[in-house]
C-alpha positions as CSV (number, residue, x, y, z in Angstrom):
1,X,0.0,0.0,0.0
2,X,1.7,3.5,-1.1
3,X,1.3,6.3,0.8
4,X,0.2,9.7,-0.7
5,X,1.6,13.2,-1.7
6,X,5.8,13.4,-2.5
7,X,7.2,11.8,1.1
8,X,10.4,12.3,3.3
9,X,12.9,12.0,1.3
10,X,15.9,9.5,2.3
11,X,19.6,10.4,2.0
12,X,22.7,8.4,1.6
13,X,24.8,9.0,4.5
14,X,28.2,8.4,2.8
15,X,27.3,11.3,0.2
16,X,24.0,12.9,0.5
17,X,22.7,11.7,-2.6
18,X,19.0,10.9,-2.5
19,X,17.8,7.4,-2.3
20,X,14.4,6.8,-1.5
21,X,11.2,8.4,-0.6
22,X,8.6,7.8,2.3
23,X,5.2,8.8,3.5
24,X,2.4,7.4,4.8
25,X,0.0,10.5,3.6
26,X,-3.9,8.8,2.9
27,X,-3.3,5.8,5.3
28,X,-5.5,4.5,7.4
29,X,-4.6,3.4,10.7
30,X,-7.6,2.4,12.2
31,X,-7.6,0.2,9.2
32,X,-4.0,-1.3,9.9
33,X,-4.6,-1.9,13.4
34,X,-7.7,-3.9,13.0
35,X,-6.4,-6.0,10.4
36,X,-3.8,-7.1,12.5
37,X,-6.5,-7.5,15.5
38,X,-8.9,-9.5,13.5
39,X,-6.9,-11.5,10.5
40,X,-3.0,-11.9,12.4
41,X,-3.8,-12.2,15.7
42,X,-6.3,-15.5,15.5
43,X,-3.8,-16.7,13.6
44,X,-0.8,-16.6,15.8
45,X,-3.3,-17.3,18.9
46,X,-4.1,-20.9,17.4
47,X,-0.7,-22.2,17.1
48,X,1.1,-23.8,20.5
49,X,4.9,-22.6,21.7
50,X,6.3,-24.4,20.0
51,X,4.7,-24.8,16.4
52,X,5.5,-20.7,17.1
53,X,9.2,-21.4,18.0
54,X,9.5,-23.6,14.9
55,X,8.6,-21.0,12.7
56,X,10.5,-18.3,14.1
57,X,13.7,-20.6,13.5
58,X,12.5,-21.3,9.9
59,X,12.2,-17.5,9.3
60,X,15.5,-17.4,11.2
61,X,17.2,-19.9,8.4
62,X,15.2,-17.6,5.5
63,X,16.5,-14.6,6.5
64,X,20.1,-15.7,7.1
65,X,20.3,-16.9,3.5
66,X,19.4,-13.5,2.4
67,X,21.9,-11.3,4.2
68,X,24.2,-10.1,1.9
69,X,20.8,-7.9,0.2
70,X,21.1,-6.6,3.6
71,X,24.4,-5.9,4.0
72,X,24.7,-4.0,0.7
73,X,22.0,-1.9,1.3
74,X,22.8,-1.6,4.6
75,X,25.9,1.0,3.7
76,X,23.4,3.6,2.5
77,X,23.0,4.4,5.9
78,X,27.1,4.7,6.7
79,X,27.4,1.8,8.8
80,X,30.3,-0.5,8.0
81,X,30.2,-4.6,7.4
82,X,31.0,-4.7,11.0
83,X,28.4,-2.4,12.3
84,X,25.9,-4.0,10.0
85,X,26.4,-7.3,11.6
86,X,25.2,-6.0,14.7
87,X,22.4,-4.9,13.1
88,X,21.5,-7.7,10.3
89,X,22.9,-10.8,11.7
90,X,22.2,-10.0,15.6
91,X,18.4,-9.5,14.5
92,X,18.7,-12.8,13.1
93,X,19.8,-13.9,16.2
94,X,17.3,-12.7,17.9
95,X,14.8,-14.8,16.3
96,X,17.1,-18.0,16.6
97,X,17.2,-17.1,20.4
98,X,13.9,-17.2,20.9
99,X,12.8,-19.8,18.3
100,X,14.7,-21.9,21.3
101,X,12.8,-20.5,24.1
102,X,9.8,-22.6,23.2
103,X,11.2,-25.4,25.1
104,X,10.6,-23.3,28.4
105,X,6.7,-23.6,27.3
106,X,4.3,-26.3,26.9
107,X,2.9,-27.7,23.6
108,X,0.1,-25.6,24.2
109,X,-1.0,-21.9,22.9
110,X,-0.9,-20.8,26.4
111,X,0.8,-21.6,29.9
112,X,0.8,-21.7,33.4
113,X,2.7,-18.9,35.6
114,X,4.2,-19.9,38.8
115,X,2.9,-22.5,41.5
116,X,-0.4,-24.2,41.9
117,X,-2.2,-22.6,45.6
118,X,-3.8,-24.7,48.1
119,X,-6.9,-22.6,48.9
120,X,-8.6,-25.6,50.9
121,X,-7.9,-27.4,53.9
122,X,-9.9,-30.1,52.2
123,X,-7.9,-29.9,49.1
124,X,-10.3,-29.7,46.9
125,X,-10.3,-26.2,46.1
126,X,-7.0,-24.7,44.3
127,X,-6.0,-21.6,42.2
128,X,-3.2,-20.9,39.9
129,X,-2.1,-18.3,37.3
130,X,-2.6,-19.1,33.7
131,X,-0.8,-16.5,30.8
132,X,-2.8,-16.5,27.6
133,X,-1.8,-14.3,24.0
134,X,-3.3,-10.8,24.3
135,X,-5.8,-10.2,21.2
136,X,-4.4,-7.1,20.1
137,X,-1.3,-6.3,18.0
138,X,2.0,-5.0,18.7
139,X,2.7,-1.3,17.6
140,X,6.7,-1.2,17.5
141,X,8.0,2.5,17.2
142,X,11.7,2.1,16.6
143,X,15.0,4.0,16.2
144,X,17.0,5.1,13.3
145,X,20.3,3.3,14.5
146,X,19.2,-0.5,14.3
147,X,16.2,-0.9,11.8
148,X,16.5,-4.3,11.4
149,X,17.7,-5.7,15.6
150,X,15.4,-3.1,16.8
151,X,12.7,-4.6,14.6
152,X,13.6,-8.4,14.9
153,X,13.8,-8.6,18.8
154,X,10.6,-7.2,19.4
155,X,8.6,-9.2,16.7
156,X,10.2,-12.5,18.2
157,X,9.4,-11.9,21.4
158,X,5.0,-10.8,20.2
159,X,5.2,-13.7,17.7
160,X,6.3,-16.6,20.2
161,X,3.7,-14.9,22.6
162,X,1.1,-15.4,19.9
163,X,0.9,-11.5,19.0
164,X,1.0,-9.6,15.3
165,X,3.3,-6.5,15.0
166,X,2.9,-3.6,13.5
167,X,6.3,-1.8,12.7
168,X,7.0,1.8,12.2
169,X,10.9,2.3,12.1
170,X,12.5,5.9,11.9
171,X,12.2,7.1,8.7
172,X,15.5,7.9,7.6
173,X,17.0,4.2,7.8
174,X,13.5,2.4,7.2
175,X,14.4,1.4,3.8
176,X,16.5,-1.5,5.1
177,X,13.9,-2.3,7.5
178,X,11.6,-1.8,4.6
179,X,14.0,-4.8,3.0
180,X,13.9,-7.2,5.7
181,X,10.2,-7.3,5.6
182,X,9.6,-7.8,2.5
183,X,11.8,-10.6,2.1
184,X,9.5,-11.8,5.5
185,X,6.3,-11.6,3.2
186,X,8.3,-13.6,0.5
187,X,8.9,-16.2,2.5
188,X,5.1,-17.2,3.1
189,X,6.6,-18.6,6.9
190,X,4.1,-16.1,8.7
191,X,0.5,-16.1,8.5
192,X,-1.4,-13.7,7.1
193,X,-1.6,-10.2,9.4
194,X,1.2,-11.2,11.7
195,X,3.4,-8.1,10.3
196,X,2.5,-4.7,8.8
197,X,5.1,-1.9,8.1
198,X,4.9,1.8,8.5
199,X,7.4,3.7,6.9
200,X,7.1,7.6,7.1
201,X,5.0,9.7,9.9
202,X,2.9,7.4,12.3
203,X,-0.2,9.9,12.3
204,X,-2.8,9.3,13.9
205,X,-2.0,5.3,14.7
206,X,-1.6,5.7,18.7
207,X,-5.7,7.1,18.9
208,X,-6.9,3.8,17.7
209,X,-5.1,1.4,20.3
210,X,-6.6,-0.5,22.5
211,X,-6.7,-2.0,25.6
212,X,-5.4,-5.3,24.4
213,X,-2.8,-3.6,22.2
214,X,0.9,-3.7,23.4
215,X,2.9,-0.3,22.4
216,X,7.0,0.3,22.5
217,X,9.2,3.0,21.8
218,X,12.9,3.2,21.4
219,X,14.0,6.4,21.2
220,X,15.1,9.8,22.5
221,X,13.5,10.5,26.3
222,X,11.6,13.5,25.3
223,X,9.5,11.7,22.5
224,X,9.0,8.8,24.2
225,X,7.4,11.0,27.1
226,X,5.1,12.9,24.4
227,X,4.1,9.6,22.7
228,X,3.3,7.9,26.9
229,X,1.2,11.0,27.3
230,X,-1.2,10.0,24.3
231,X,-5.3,10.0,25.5
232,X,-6.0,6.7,24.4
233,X,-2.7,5.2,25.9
234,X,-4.2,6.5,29.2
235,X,-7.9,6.1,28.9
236,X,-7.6,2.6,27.2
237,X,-4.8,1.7,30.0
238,X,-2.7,0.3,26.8
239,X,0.7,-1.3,28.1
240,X,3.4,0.5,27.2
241,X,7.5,0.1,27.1
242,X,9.7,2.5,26.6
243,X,13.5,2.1,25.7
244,X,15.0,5.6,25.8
245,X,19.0,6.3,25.0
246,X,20.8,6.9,28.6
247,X,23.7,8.4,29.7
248,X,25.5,4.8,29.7
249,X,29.1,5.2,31.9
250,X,32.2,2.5,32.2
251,X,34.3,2.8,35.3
252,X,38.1,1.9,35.8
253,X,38.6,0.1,39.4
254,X,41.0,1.8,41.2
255,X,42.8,-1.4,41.4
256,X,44.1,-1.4,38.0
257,X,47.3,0.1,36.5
258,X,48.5,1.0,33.0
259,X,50.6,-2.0,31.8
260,X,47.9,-4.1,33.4
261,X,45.5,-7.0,31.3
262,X,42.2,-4.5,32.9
263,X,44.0,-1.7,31.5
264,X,44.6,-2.7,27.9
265,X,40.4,-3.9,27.9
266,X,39.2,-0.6,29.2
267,X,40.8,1.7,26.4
268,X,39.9,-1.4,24.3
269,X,35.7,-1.2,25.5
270,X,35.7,2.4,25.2
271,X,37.3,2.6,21.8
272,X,34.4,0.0,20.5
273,X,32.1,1.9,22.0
274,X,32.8,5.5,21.1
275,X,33.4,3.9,17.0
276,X,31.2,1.3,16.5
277,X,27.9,2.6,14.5
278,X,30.0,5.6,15.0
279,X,28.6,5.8,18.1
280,X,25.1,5.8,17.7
281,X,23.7,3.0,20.4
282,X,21.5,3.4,22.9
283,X,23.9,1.4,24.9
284,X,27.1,3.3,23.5
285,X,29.0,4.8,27.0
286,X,28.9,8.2,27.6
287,X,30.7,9.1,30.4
288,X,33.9,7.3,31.4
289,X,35.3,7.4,35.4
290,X,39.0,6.7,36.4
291,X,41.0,7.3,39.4
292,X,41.9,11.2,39.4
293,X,45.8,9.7,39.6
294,X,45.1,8.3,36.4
295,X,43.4,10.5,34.3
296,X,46.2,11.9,32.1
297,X,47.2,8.3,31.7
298,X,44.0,7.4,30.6
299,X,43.1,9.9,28.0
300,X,46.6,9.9,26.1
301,X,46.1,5.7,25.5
302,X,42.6,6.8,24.7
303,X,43.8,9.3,22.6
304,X,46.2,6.7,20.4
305,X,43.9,4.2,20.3
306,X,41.2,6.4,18.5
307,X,43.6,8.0,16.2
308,X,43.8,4.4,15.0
309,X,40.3,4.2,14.0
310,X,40.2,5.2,9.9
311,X,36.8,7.1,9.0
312,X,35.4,7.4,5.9
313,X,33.4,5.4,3.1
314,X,32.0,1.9,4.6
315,X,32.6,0.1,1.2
316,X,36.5,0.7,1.6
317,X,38.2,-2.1,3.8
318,X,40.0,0.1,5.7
319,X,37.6,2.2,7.5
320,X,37.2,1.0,10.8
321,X,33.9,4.1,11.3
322,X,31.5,5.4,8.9
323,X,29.3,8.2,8.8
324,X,26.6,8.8,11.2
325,X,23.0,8.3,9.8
326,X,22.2,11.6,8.5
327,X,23.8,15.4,8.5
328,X,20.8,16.5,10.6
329,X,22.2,14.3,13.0
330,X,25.8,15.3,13.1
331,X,24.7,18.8,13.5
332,X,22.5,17.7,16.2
333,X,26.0,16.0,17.9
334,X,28.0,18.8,17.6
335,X,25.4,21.1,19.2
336,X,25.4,18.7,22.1
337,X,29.2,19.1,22.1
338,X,29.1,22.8,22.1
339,X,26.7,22.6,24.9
340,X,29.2,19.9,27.5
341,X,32.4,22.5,26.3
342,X,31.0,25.3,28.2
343,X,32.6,23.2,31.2
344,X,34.6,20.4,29.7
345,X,37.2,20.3,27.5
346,X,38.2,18.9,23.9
347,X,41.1,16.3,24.9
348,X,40.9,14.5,21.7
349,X,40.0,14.7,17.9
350,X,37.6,17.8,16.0
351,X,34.1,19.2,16.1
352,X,34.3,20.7,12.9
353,X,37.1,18.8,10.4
354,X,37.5,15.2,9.7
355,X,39.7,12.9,7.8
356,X,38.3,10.8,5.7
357,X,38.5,7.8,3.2
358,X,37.0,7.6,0.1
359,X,34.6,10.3,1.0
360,X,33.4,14.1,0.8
361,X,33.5,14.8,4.7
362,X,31.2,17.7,4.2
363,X,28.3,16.1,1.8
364,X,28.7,12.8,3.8
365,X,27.6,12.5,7.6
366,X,31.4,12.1,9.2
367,X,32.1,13.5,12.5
368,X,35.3,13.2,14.6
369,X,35.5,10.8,17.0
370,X,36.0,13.0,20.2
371,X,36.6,12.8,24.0
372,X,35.4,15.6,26.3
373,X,37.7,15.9,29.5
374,X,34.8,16.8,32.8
375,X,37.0,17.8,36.3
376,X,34.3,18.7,38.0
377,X,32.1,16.3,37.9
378,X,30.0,16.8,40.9
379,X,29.2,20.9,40.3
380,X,28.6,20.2,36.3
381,X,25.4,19.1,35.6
382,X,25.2,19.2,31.9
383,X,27.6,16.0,31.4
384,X,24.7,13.8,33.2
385,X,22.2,15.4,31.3
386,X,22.6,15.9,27.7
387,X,23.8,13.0,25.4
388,X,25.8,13.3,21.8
389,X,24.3,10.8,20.2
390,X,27.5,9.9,18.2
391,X,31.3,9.2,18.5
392,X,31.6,11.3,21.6
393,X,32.6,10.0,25.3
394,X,33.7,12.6,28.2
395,X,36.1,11.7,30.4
396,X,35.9,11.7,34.6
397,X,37.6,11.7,37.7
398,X,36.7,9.7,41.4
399,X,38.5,9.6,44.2
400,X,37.0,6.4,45.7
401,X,34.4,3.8,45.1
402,X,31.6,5.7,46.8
403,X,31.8,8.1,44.5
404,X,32.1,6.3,41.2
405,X,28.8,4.8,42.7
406,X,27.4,8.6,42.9
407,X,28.7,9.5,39.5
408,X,27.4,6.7,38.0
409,X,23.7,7.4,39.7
410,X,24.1,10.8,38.2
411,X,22.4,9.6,34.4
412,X,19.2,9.5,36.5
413,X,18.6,6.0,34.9
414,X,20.5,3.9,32.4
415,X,20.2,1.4,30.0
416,X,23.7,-0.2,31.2
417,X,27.2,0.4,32.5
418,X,30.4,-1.8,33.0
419,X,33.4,-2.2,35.4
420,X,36.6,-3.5,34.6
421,X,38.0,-4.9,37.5
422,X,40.4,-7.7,38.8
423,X,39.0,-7.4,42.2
424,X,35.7,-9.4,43.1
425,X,35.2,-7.4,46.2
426,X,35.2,-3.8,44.9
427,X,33.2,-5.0,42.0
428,X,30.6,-6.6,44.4
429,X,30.1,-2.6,46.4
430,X,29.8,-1.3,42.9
431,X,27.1,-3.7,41.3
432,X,25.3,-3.6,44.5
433,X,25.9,0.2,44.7
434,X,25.0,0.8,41.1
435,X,22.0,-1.6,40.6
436,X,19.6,0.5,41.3
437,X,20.1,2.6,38.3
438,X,21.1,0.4,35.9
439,X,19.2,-2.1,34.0
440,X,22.0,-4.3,33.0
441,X,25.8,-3.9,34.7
442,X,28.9,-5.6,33.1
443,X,32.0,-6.6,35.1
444,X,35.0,-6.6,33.1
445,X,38.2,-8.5,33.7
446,X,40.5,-10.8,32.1
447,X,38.9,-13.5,33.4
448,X,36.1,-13.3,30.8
449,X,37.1,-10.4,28.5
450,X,38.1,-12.5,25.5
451,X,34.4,-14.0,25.3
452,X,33.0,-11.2,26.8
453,X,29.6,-9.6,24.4
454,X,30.7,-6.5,25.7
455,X,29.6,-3.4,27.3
456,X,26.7,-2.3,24.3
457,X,25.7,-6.0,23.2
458,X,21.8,-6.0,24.5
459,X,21.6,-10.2,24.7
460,X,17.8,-11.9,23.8
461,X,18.2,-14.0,27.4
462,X,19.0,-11.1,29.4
463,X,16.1,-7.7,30.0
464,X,16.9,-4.7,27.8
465,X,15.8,-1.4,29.5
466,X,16.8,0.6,32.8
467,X,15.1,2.9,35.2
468,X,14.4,6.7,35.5
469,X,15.7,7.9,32.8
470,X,16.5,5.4,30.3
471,X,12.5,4.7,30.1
472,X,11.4,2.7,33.0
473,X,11.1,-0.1,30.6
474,X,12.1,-3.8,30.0
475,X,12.2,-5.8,27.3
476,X,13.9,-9.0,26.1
477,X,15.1,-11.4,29.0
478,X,13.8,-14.9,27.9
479,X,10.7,-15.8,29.0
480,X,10.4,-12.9,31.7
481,X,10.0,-10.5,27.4
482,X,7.6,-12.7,26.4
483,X,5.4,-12.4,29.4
484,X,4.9,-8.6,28.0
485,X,2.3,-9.6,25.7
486,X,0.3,-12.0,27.5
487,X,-2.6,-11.6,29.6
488,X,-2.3,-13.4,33.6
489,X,-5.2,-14.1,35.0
490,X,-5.8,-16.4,37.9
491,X,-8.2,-19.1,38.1
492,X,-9.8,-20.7,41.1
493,X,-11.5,-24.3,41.2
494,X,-11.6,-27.8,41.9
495,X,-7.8,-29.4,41.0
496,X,-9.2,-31.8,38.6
497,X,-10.9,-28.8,36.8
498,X,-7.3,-26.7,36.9
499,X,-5.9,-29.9,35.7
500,X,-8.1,-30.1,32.6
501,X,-7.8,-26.2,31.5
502,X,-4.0,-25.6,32.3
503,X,-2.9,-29.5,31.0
504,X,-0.6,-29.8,33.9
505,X,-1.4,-32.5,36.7
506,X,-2.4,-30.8,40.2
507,X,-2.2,-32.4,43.6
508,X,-5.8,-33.9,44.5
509,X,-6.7,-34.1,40.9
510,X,-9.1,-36.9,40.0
511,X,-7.1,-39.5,37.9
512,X,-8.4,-41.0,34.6
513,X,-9.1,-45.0,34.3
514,X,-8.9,-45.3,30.4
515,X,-9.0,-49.2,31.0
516,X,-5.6,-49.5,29.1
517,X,-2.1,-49.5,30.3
518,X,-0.9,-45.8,29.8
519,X,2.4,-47.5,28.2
520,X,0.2,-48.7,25.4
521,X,-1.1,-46.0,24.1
522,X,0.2,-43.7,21.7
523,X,1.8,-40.3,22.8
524,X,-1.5,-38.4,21.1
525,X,-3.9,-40.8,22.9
526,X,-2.1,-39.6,26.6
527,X,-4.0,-37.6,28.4
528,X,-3.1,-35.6,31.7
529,X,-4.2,-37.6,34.5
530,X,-3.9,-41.1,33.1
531,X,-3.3,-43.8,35.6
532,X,-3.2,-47.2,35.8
533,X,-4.5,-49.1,39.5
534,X,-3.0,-52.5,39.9
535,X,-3.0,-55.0,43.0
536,X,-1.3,-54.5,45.5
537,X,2.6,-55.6,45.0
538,X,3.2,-58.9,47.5
């Protein structure tokens, strides 16, 4: 379905040239919505776990044999092979991950939560919690950095939970997410309704939710906040999770030294993370805290390592960081930089120049990768408040633990934050410390640095999301995501009648005399409760 009128239109990052158009002028969202309600959703609803698991791994396999479309249209946006394969191939994964999951659920299209509850003294009156698909859709509204992840691990977590999605990506990368589901729809592996895409302005979608509708958001605090505050989100009492970019931080223990294994994978972390995407993750860190001894130290290795990091055209083999996703963007970076310089200082690279490969640094998106020197921490507020959402990090001092802790509470709420650490006690006070603000916390030694994900790596088995700040949302983690889009409802009766609707035998349950030995029937014949009585054994 095209949209109306002439559309946004989409620029290549690398040199500004246009590619694409998008709107979604003339739709109608009511429409969209309902389709998914009525046509996906009793689709999805019928199938068990697992006959969902099994086609989220077939999808999985699909997709995976069609990655290199994805990849070469992936470098329209400026990302390189190796920021793509976050992107592409950790999507993929996402579905793979939770294809597995359906072994944590019965052969069933819904499932118990928790324990069975004794409600009797008799025992003949019981209650228990039972988790059934919600019978709306899923209305995704994702960012611009990871249009095919950020569409690919929410849609595996609705579709295993028996839920359609509807998809609106940011507009200026939605052309590969645009890709990805149409090679979806070519597949024929989902039914009908289980995915629609929006590319261009969502309108008016968010006042036709409903009550059994499931909304998320990814994105920057301030629209995520505006798009929570909708009337229908509110009067409908429509769930909804927010993802916002935080003010992620890394801390040095003050038990490491330069020359030291810790030492060599902190500048390493914070190089990946101020380069890779060119810094664009909502996960990327932010602000960095060493020891005030060592904070020369730290930013001249910082320093070398970045100057090792070639920028320019993705296509060429030797740039280790593209551009970032659009001009608008950079601009809106080195505003934010101007901003944190009234009070920090420029310790390394260039807010205006870059050097680049195989490019036009000014028609392309490049920026400098750059890191911000902060002394004064503590009386500067504007380092724990605004974020450059690019390859920018500003740099920290502590004295002690206690107030690494502090610092690190200073984002008000983030997505995630590391330690690197040989010492298991100071990192214990810190997660403990720190936990409270963070919504996933990484301890970095060389223990586990060599198979380490890393500080930005979001995992499918572990919840995405952190407090205050960085939403007050959660999202991934296993089965704890996929709990997000089902309804629990408990349900009191007689344990024989529990038995019968949740499938699963419950103490004091009435067994079931089929006159045949259970062990000669076939599996499909079994049912829960099926005994046998014999005489007694002499």
């Amino acid at each position: 379905m095209n949209g109306d009128g002439d559309g946004q239109t989409l620029l290549d990052a690398v040199n500004g040239d246009p590619i694409y158009t998008a709107s979604t002028e003339g739709l109608d969202f009511a429409s969209i919505l309902e389709y998914g309600r009525t046509v996906g959703n009793p689709a999805l609803r019928k199938l068990t776990f697992h006959e969902r698991g099994r086609m989220l791994r077939a999808l999985a396999q699909y997709l995976m044999g069609r990655k290199e479309e994805f990849y070469a249209l992936s470098y329209h946006s400026g990302a390189t092979r190796a920021d793509s394969w976050i992107d592409i191939e950790g999507g993929i994964g996402n579905l793979f991950a939770n294809a597995s999951l359906r072994r944590k659920f019965p052969d069933l299209p819904y499932c118990t939560d928790g324990e069975a509850i004794g409600l009797s003294k008799g025992g003949t009156f019981m209650g228990h919690h039972l988790l059934v698909p919600k019978e709306g859709v899923a209305v995704h509204i994702n960012a611009y950095n990871f249009p095919v992840w950020g569409m690919l691990e929410k849609c595996a977590v609705n579709w295993l939970a028996g839920m359609p999605a509807v998809v609106k990506p940011a507009s200026i990368s939605c052309y590969l997410s645009e890709a990805v589901v149409r090679a979806i729809i070519e597949s024929g592996i989902l039914p009908e309704g289980a995915l629609q895409l929006i590319c261009g302005s969502p309108g008016d979608m968010l006042e036709h939710v409903t009550a059994q509708d499931v909304v998320t958001f990814t994105g920057s605090k301030r629209t995520g906040l505006m798009l929570k505050a909708s009337r229908r989100i509110h009067e409908e009492s429509v769930s909804f999770n927010m993802e916002a970019d935080s003010l992620n931080c890394i801390v040095l223990g003050n038990d490491v030294q330069p020359g030291s294994p810790e030492w060599d994978i902190f500048i390493k972390e914070v190089r990946k993370e101020i380069t890779v995407k060119a810094g664009q993750k909502c996960t990327a860190i932010r602000r960095i805290f060493a020891p005030e001894n060592l904070i020369e130290d730290v930013y001249i290795a910082l320093g070398k390592s970045l100057a090792q990091t070639p920028v320019g055209n993705p296509l060429n083999e030797k740039v280790r960081m593209g551009a970032l996703a659009s001009v608008g963007q950079r601009e809106d970076v080195r505003k934010n930089v101007q901003k944190l310089l009234a009070t920090a200082q420029l310790v390394y690279g260039s807010l205006d120049s870059v050097e680049v490969l195989d490019a036009d640094a000014q028609k392309g998106a490049f920026l400098s990768p750059m890191l911000l020197l902060e002394s004064n921490p503590f009386h500067n507020e504007a380092v724990h408040d605004i974020e450059c959402f690019g390859p920018v990090s500003t740099l920290m001092p502590y004295k002690d633990l206690d107030e690494a802790v502090r610092l690190a509470k200073r984002g008000k709420g983030s997505l995630c934050c590391s330690i690197v650490t040989a010492d298991n006690k100071l990192a214990t006070e810190f997660v403990i410390g720190a936990a409270t603000h963070h919504g996933r916390i990484l301890v970095l030694n060389r223990e586990c640095a060599k198979e380490s994900t890393g500080h930005g790596s979001p995992l499918p088995l572990l919840v995405h999301g952190g407090p205050g700040r960085a939403g007050g949302g959660e999202e991934m983690g296993g089965v704890r995501g996929v709990k997000h889009y089902l309804q629990r409802t408990a349900i009191q009766g007689s344990p024989t009648t529990i038995t019968a609707i949740t499938q699963v035998y419950q103490p004091n349950a009435k067994g079931i005399e089929p006159g045949q030995h259970p062990f000669r029937k076939y599996y499909e014949e079994l049912q829960v409760g099926d005994q046998i009585l014999t005489e007694k054994r002499t």
